[in-house]
Every structure is written in structure tokens, then in C-alpha cells.
C-alpha positions as CSV (number, residue, x, y, z in Angstrom):
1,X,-45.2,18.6,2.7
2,X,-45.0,19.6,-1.0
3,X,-45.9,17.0,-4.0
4,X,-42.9,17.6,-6.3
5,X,-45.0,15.3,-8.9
6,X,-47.7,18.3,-9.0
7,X,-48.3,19.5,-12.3
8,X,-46.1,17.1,-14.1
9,X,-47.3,14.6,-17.0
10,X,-47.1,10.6,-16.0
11,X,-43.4,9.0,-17.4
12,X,-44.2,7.3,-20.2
13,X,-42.4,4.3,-22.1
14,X,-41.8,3.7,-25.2
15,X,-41.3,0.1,-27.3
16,X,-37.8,-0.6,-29.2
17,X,-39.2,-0.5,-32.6
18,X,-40.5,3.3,-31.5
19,X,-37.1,4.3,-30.9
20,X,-35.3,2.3,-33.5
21,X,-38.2,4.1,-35.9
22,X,-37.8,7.6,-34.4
23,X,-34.0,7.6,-34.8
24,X,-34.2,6.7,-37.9
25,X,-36.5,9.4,-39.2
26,X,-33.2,11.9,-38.1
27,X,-30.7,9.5,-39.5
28,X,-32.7,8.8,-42.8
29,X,-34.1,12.2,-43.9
30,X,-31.4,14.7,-42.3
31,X,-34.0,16.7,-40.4
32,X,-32.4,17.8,-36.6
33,X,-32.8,15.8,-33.8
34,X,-35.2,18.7,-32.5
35,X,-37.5,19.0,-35.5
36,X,-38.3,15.1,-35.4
37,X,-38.6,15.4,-31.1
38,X,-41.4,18.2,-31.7
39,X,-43.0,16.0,-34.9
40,X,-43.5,12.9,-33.2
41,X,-43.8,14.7,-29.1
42,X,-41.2,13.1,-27.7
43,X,-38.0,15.1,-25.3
44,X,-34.8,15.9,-27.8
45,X,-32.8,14.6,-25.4
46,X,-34.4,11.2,-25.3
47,X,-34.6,10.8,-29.1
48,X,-31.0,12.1,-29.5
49,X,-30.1,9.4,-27.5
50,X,-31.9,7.1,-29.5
51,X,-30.3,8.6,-32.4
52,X,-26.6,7.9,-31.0
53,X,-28.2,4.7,-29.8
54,X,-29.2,3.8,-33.4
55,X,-26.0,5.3,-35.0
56,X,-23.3,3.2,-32.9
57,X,-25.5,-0.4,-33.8
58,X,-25.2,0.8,-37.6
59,X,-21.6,1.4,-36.8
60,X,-21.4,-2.5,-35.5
61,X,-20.5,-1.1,-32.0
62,X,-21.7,-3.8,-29.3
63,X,-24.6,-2.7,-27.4
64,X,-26.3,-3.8,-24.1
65,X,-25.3,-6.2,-21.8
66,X,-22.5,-8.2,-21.6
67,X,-21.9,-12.3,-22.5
68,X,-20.5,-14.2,-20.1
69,X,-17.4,-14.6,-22.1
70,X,-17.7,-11.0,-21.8
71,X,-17.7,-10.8,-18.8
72,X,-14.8,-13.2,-18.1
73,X,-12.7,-10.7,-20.9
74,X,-13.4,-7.8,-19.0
75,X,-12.2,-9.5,-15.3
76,X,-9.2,-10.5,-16.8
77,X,-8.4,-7.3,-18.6
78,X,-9.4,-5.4,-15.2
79,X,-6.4,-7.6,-13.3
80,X,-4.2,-6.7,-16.4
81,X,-4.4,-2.8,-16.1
82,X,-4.0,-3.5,-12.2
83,X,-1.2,-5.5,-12.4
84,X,0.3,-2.8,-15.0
85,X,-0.7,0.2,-12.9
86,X,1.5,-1.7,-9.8
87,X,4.9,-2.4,-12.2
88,X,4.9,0.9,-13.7
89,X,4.2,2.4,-9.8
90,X,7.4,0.3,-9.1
91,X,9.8,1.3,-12.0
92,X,8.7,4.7,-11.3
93,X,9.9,4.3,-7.9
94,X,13.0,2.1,-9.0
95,X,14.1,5.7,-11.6
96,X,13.8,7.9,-8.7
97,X,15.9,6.1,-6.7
98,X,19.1,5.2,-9.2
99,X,18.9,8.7,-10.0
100,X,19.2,10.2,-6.6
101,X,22.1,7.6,-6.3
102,X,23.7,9.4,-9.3
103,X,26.5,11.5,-8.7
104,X,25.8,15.4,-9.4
105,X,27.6,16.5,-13.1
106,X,29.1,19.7,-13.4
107,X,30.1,19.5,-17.5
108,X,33.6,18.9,-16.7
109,X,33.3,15.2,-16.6
């Protein structure tokens, strides 16, 4: 049996304020997302995320979990788009059939 860990370095974890503070080095001085990952030795794609992370709360996009009232929206606007999906399933079905029932036109009508 092989250890797949073998040779690999320990996960590590970093705080909020690290990544809030690593984002916005990229966002505040214009340097790439790869230049600040090799400055401060942390994976581009983890502080890219952070980046977009920090970028969408600037933006005043929600973040994290949701509120219960949150959660209550979303329910109710999940059984909307169901209900939606079924009536236009059914008008779909409802064209199709009054236009088979159409008699065929040859132009001369």
C-alpha cells in the first residue's frame, strides 16, 4: 500500500484578515495574481480566489451563508421556477396539439 501523502507539505490555513490582506495587495497595487502568490508563498489559485473573493464584497455582492429569510426566498423562488417549468411543459404541449389539429394550407386558401 502506497502513502499518497508521501513527499507532500502539511495543508495549511490561513486567517480571514490574511486573505482579505493578500487580495488586496493584487487589487491595490496592480501586480498579477501570480507575482503576489510567489511574494507572500501562497498557491495562485488560492489567492486568485481570494482576489475574486475580495472583488465581489467590494462589488456589494452577498457572500457566505444564507439568512433564514434567505433561505425562505430561495424555497419559494425554487417552487416558482417549478411551477413555471410545469405550465410552460403544458402550453408546449397544448401548441403541438391545436396545430396538428390544423388543417394543412396549400396557398390557395
Amino acid at each position: 500500500m502506497t502513502d499518497h501523502t508521501a513527499g507532500r507539505r502539511p495543508r495549511r490555513t490561513f486567517s480571514p484578515e490574511y486573505k482579505h490582506e493578500a487580495a488586496r495587495l493584487v487589487i491595490d497595487t496592480g501586480r498579477t495574481i501570480d507575482e503576489e502568490a510567489r511574494e507572500v508563498g501562497v498557491g495562485s489559485h488560492s489567492l486568485g480566489k481570494w482576489v475574486a473573493a475580495e472583488r465581489a464584497t467590494e462589488a456589494g455582492e452577498p457572500t457566505g451563508e444564507l439568512t433564514l429569510n434567505g433561505r425562505a426566498e430561495l424555497k419559494a423562488l425554487r417552487r416558482q421556477v417549478a411551477e413555471l417549468h410545469k405550465d410552460n411543459e403544458f402550453l408546449g404541449q397544448a401548441a403541438a396539439f391545436f396545430a396538428a389539429k390544423q388543417p394543412p394550407q396549400n396557398g390557395m386558401n
